[in-house]
Structure formats: structure tokens, C-alpha cells
LONUDO-564158 format. One line per 4 residues: number of its first residue (from 1); their letters; for each residue x, y, z of C-alpha. Coordinates in steps of 0.05 Angstrom, whole numbers. Each point is the difference from the previous one (the first is absolute). Layout:
! LONUDO-564158
NUM) a) X/Y/Z ~ ...
! end
This chain:
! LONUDO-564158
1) xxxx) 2071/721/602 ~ -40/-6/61 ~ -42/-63/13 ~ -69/2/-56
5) xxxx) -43/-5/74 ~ 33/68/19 ~ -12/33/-57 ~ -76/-24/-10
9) xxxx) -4/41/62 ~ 38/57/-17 ~ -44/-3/-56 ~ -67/6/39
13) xxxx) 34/64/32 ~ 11/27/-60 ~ -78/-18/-22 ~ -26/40/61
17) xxxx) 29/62/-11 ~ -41/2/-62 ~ 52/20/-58 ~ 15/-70/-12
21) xxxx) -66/-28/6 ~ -9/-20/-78 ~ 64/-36/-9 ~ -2/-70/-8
25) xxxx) 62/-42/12 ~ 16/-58/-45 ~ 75/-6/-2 ~ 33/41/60
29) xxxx) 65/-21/-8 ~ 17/11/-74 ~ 0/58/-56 ~ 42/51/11
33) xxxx) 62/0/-48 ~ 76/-20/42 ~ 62/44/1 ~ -1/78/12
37) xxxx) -52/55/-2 ~ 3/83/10 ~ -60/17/45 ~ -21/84/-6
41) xxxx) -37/30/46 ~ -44/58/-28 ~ 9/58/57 ~ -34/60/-25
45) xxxx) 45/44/-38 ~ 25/69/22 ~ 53/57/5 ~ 19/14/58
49) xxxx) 23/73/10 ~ 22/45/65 ~ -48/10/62 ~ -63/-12/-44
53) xxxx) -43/22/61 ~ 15/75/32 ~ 59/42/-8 ~ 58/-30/-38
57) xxxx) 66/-10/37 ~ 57/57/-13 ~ 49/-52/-21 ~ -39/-44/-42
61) xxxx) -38/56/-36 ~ 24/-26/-72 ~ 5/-76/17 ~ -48/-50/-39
65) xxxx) 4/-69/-11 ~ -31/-32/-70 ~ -14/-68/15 ~ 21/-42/-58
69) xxxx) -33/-76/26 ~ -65/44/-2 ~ -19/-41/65 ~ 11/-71/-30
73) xxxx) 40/-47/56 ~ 31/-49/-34 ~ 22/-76/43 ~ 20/-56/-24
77) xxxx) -25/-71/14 ~ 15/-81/-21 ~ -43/-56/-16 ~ 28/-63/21
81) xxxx) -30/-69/-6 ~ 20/-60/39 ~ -33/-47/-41 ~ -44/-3/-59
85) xxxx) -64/27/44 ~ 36/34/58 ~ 27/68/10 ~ 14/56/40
89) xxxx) 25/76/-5 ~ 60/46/14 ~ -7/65/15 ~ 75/40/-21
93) xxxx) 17/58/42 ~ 75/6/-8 ~ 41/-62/32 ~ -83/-15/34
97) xxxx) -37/-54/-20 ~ -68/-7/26 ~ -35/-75/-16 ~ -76/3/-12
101) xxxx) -43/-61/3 ~ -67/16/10 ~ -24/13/-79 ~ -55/-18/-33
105) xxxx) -22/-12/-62 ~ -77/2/-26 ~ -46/13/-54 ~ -42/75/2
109) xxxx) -78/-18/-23 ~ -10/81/-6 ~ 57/2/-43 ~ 15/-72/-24
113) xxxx) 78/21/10 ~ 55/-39/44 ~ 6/33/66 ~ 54/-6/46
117) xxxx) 3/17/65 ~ 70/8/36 ~ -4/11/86 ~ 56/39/15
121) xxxx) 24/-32/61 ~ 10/28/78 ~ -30/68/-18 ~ -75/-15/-15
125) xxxx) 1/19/-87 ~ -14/-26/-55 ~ 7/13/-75 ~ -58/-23/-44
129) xxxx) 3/-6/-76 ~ -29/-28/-62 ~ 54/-26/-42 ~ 10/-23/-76
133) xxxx) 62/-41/-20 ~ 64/54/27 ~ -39/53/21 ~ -34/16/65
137) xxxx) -61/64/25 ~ -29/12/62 ~ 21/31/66 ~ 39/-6/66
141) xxxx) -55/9/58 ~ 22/11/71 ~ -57/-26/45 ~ 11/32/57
145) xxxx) -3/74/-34 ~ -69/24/-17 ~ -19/-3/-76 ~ 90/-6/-13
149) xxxx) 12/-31/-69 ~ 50/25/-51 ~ -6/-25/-74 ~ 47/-50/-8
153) xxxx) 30/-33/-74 ~ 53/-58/-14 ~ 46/-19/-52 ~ 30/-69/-5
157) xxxx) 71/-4/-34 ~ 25/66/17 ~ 53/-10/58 ~ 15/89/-2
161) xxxx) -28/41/56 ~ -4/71/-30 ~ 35/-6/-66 ~ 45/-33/-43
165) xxxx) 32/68/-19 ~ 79/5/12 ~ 20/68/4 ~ 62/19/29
169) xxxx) -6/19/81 ~ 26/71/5 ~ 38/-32/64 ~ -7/-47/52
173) xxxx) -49/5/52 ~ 31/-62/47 ~ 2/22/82 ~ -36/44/40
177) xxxx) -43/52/-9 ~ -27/52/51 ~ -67/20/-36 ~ -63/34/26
181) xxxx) -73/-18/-8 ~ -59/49/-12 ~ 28/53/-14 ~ -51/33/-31
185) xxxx) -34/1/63 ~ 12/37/83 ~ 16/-70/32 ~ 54/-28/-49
189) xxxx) 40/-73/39 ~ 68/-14/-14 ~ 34/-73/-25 ~ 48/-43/-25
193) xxxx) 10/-15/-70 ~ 40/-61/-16 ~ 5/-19/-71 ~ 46/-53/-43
197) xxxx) 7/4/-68 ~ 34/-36/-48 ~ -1/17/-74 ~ -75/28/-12
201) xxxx) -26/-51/62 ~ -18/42/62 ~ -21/-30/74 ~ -3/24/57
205) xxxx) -52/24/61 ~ -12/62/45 ~ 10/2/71 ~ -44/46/47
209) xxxx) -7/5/67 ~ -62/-40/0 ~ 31/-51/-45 ~ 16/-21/-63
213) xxxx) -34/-13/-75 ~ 27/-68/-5 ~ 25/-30/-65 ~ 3/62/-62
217) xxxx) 26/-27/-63 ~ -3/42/-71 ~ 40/38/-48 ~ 50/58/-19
221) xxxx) -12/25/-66 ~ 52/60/-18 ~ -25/51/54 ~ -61/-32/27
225) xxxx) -12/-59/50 ~ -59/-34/11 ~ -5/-52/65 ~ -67/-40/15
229) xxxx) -29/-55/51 ~ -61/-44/4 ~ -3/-51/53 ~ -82/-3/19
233) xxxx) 6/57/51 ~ 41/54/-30 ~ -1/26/-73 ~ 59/46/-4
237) xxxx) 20/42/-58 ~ 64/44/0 ~ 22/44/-60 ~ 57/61/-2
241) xxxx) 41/39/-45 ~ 61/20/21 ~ 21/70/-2 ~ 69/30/-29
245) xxxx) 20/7/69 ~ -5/-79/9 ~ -59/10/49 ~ -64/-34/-11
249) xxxx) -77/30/-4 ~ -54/-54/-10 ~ -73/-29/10 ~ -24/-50/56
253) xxxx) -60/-41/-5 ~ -34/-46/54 ~ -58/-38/-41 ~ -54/46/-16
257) xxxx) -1/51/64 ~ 68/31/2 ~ 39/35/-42 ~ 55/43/26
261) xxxx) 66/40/-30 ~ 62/-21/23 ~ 82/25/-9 ~ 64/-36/17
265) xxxx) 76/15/-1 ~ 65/-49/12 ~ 16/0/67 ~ 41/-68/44
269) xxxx) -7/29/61 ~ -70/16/5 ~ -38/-31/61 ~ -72/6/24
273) xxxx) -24/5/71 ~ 15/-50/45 ~ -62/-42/1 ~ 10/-26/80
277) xxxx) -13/82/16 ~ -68/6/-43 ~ -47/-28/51 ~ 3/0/74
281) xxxx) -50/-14/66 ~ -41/63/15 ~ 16/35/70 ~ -39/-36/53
285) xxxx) 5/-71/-25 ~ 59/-51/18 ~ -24/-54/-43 ~ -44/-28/-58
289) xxxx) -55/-52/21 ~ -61/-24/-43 ~ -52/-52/-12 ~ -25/-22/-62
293) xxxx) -36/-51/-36 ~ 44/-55/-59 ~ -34/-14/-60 ~ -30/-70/37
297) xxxx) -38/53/52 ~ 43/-21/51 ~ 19/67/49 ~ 80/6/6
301) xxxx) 33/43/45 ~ 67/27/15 ~ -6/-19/63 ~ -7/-70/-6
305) xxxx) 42/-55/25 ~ 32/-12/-71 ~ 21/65/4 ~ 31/9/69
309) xxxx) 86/2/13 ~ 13/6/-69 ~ 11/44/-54 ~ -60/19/-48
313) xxxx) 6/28/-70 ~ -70/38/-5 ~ -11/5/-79 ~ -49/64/-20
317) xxxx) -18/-24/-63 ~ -53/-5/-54 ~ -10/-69/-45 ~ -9/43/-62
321) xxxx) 71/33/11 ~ 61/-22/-42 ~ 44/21/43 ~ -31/-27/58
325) xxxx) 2/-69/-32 ~ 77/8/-13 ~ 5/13/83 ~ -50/-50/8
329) xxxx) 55/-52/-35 ~ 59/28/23 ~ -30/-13/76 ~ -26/-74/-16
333) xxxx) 73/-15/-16 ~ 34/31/58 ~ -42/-31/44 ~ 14/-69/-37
337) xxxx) 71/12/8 ~ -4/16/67 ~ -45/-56/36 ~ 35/0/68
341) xxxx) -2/68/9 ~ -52/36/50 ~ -37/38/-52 ~ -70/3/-31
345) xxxx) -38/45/-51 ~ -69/15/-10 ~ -28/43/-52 ~ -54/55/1
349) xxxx) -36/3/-65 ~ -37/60/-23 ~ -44/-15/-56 ~ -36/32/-61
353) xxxx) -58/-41/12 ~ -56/29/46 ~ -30/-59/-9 ~ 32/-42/67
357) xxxx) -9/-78/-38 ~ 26/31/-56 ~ 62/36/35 ~ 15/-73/30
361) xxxx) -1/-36/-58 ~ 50/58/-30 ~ 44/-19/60 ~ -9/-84/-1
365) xxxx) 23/5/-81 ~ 64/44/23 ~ 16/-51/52 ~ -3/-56/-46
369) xxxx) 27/31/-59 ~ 63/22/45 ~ 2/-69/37 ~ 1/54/74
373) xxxx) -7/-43/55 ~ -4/67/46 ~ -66/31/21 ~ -32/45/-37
377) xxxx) -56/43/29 ~ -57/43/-29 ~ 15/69/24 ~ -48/36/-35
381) xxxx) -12/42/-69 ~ 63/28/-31 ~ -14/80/13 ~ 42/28/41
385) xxxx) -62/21/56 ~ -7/-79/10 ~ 72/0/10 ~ 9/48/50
389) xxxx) -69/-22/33 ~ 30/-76/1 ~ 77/24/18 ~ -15/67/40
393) xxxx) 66/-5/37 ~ 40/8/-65 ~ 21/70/-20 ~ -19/-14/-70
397) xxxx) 7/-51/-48 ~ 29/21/-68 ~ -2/-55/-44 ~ -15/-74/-5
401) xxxx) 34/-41/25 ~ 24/28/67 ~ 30/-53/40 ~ 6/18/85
405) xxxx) 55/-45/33 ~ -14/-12/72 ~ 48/-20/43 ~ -16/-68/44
409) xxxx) -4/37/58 ~ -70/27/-36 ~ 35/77/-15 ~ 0/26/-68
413) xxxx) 72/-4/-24 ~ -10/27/-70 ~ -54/28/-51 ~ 22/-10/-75
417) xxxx) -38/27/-58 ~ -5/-33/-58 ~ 44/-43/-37 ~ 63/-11/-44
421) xxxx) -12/-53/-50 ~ 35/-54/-37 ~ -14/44/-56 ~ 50/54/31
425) xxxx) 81/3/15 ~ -11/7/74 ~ -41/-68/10 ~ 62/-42/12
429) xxxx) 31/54/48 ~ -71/6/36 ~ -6/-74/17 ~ 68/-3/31
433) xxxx) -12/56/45 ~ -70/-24/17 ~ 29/-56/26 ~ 58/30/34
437) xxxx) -54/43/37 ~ -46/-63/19 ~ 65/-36/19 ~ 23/62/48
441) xxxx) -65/1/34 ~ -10/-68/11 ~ 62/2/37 ~ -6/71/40
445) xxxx) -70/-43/20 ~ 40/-60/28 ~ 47/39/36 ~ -54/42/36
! end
């Protein structure tokens, strides 16, 4: 765990927000019980049925969707000590493990119950619960949402996700799928469904064109599957039946605020747009320039000498995005593998805070967390008026991340919106021709 000076003042954040202010520490590095634990969120329960709002659609006039979870996201996480007073925790997503070692560990006076409080790393959470022996109650709070908490409970000794239940698959959902989100609405958006299964164990992720839900893991049970992630930023659940026909009609839930009807069917060759032709300049600009401030205050601009004769990966990002993170990473390690190559990359970070000390603390913890060694400026909010106010020479930007590739001769080369994970199939072919692009540029440059 981190270093007992670090988390004192951890701590005294936590004691100014208020909802921690009668907790009294006396042992914060011991109590909770080793080994593995089923975590449930409590999302509020609901079926979810065609084009609730305005005239139902032609073709889905008889579809509904019974939720069988009832809203309850289940994730799975490990206590591990590395001594008799030390410990940390893993997060399980699939083949993810996420390490978390800011915890704590106190006495409630309102209560007189054991507290723990568990500071979900990178994306600015927490979960907060009293605990007795193997069981855990409280809730995951996202502190940059206003008033977002979701009732949160924890088992220790059960290792299953959704269920221990074995019943038979009625076949094998392993490949790609080409399946289609709201439905049940005028704007439904089209993605990728990749799933492995072996036995009753299901994994997989969905692809869209604005990226990807990272790291799904879950179950087949006869004709249902059920597929969940919790990593601090997204809480993902994912149930279906499938049909006679072998196509698929399910639920999607994002935390608390979204809940949509999706469908799916088999289908290899399925591709989405090509995400290099999303984005573009606007007609009457031939380049992107900007000036903003880094978390120190410090004004850094495009223009500057750091910048000049070489090529610049510009980052449009957000340090509460998961998938920003993964691009975040993935462009910390090309650039480590790469150090005598004429290329920089600087980030524009829009935030959730309005709150600018607060916004630049968000970004200062990303940086650290990530180890980036890159630049990362405050852009602005994260609604998409400050983005086209901060960016007007974009055509739009779809999704976060959107990274712009500009050439060292200072044109724009390439817009990409947003990103294919390690989560996903494509991530290994992505970095090879990311850097068969940079590699081809570089070199057009020299020979200029």
C-alpha cells in the first residue's frame, strides 16, 4: 500500500468532503478478510420494452426484453496481503487486473461499525462501506458526477460472477457479432460483438465507432448470456436471450443513466466505419493551432519550439475516460519505444470538473497513475459546446479519445476517432499499422 504519510492526506480529503468526517482511523492497513470477493452493484431494476417513448417501431412492435439480473452488476475482486498488515486489491475484468492501494480502514462513531474506504484509482471513485467479518454495504460514488452513487454490497469467498448455475449453452457464441444498439429508439449505432466462450464462461467486448467497452467477462446459461464490467469509470451490464433463429435481443446498462435495447446476429465479415474518415478540418482552415494552460498553470502552445519539425500526436481526451486511458498507455509506450524518432504528443483534456483546481488535479492523478511523461493540457469542460469552442476548426468530434496526427511539416495528416483496445481482436493489428503510418511519414518528411 501507499506510504501511511500519503494516505493521512488522502484521508484529510476524504474529511473535507464531509461524508467521511466521523470516521476515525486506528488501524488503516488491516481488517478486511484475504482471497476472493463478488462485488454487486444495485442498478435500479427494470424491463425494458420497444420504443417506450412515441410511436413504436413497425419491426419491433412485439419485441420485449425481461431483464433477469433485475439491474444487479455483478464484478469480481481479490484481497491480497503482502504481509501480516499490508495489502492491496484486484479488480477482475476478464484477463484485466486492476491493483488498488489507496484503502482505508476506520472506525464509524455514528454507527460504531468498521468502514472501509477503497479509492478507485485514475478515474476519481470511490466505494465506501461498513463491513462485518465477509460481508461488505455501502456505495460506489463518482465525484465528479453530481449527487452519482449506486448502492454497492460484497461477498468474500464467492469467486462466481453471475452464477454458479451450469446449464447447457444452446450453442456457442465464440466470433463476431454484427449487433445494433438502441433500437428501441430513431438514432440506433451499429458495433462489433466479439465474444469467447468456453463451456458456460463467456468474454468478450463491443467495438463501436467511438470505441470499445473494454474487458466483459460473464456467463452462458442454456439460452441466456450475461457479460458485466467494473473498472472505477465504467459499470457495464450486458444480458440477451438468444432467439430460435440464433440471433440475439438483449438489455444494456451504463451505471444508473442509460439503459438501452440491443440485437445481434453472427456475422465475420462485419466492419464499421473507418474511423480516419469520421472527423475532418472544416472548409477554410489548413491547420489546428491552440494555447492552453498544464495542470502547473504554465500556458503551452502548439506553436512552441518543442513542437516545431516534428510530428505531434494531439490526444482529445478526457481523464475520466477508460478508453482514453488505454490510448493514453498505448502512446506512453510508443513513444518509449521510439526515443530517436522526431515525434511528440501532447494531450487536450476536457474535464467534468467546472471547477479549474479541481479539473487539474483530475489531470496531475492521470499523469501519475499512467507514468505519461507527455503534456497534458486543460482544454476545457467535457460538453461538446466547449469542444467545438476550444477546437472550432474540427468538423466534429465524436467520441473521446480523438487523436489528430500532424505531419512535421505542421499539416494535419490524419484525424482518428476513438480507440481499439487491448480488450478487442484488432489492438495488435492497430499498433502495427500505427506505426507503419508514423514510420511512412517520418520518411515522406525527410525526403521533402
Amino acid at each position: 500500500m501507499k506510504r501511511r504519510a500519503q494516505s493521512f492526506l488522502t484521508l484529510a480529503v476524504v474529511l473535507i468532503t464531509g461524508w467521511a468526517s466521523c470516521i476515525v482511523v486506528e488501524h488503516p492497513f488491516t481488517g478486511l478478510p484475504p482471497g476472493p470477493w463478488r462485488g454487486v452493484l444495485e442498478l435500479e431494476p427494470r424491463t425494458l420494452a420497444t420504443n417506450p417513448e412515441g410511436k413504436p417501431l413497425p419491426q419491433l412492435l412485439n419485441l420485449e426484453f425481461e431483464e433477469v439480473t433485475q439491474g444487479e452488476l455483478p464484478f469480481n475482486f481479490e484481497v491480497k496481503y503482502t504481509d501480516e498488515q499490508h495489502f492491496y486489491i484486484e479488480l477482475i475484468n476478464g484477463e484485466e487486473r486492476i491493483k488498488i492501494e489507496d484503502i482505508f480502514i476506520g472506525r464509524d462513531r455514528s454507527t460504531a461499525k468498521d468502514t472501509v474506504v477503497i479509492n478507485l484509482p485514475v478515474y476519481d471513485s470511490y466505494l465506501r462501506a461498513i463491513f462485518e467479518e465477509d460481508v461488505m454495504e455501502g456505495e460506489w460514488v463518482v465525484n465528479d458526477r453530481d449527487n452519482y452513487s449506486i448502492p454497492f454490497k460484497a461477498y468474500q469467498g464467492q469467486s462466481y460472477r453471475f452464477t454458479t448455475l451450469r446449464k447447457d449453452p444452446v450453442m456457442d457464441v465464440s466470433g463476431r457479432w454484427e449487433a445494433t444498439f438502441e433500437i428501441d429508439s430513431d438514432k440506433p449505432y451499429k458495433a462489433i460483438g466479439e465474444f469467447e466462450q468456453q463451456g458456460n464462461h463467456l468474454s468478450g467486448t463491443f467495438l463501436t465507432e467511438t470505441g470499445d467497452y473494454r474487458f466483459l467477462d460473464g456467463t452462458i446459461q442454456k439460452d441466456k448470456l450475461y457479460l458485466s464490467c467494473f473498472d472505477g469509470a465504467h459499470a457495464f451490464l450486458f444480458e440477451a436471450k438468444i432467439l430460435p433463429d440464433s440471433t440475439m435481443i438483449g438489455s444494456f446498462r451504463s451505471g444508473k443513466h442509460y439503459k438501452a435495447l440491443w440485437k445481434a446476429s453472427a456475422n465475420p465479415d462485419f466492419q464499421l466505419s473507418d474511423p480516419n474518415t469520421l472527423t475532418h478540418l472544416r472548409q477554410g482552415f489548413e491547420g489546428i493551432q491552440f494555447s492552453f494552460p498544464n495542470p502547473e498553470g504554465k500556458m503551452v502552445s502548439l506553436s512552441g519550439p518543442q513542437y516545431q519539425g516534428k510530428a505531434v500526436l494531439v490526444q482529445i481526451m478526457g481523464s475520466w475516460c477508460p478508453n482514453c486511458r488505454d490510448e493514453a498507455a498505448f502512446l506512453q509506450e510508443y513513444l518509449d519505444e521510439h526515443p530517436g524518432q522526431p515525434i511528440e504528443a501532447i494531450g487536450l483534456s476536457f474535464e467534468r470538473y467546472q471547477d479549474p483546481e479541481k479539473a487539474k488535479n483530475a489531470i496531475k492523478s492521470f499523469k501519475e497513475e499512467l507514468g505519461l511523461e507527455y503534456e497534458i493540457l486543460l482544454a476545457g469542460s467535457s460538453d461538446k459546446e466547449a469542444v467545438k469552442k476550444a477546437l472550432p476548426m474540427l468538423s466534429e468530434v465524436l467520441a473521446f479519445p480523438t487523436l489528430i496526427i500532424i505531419g512535421p511539416d505542421g499539416t494535419v495528416k490524419r484525424i482518428h476517432t476513438g480507440f481499439t483496445g487491448p480488450a478487442t481482436s484488432e489492438y495488435e493489428s492497430f499498433k502495427e499499422e500505427f506505426e507503419s503510418y508514423i514510420n511512412q511519414l517520418l520518411k515522406e518528411s525527410e525526403q521533402q
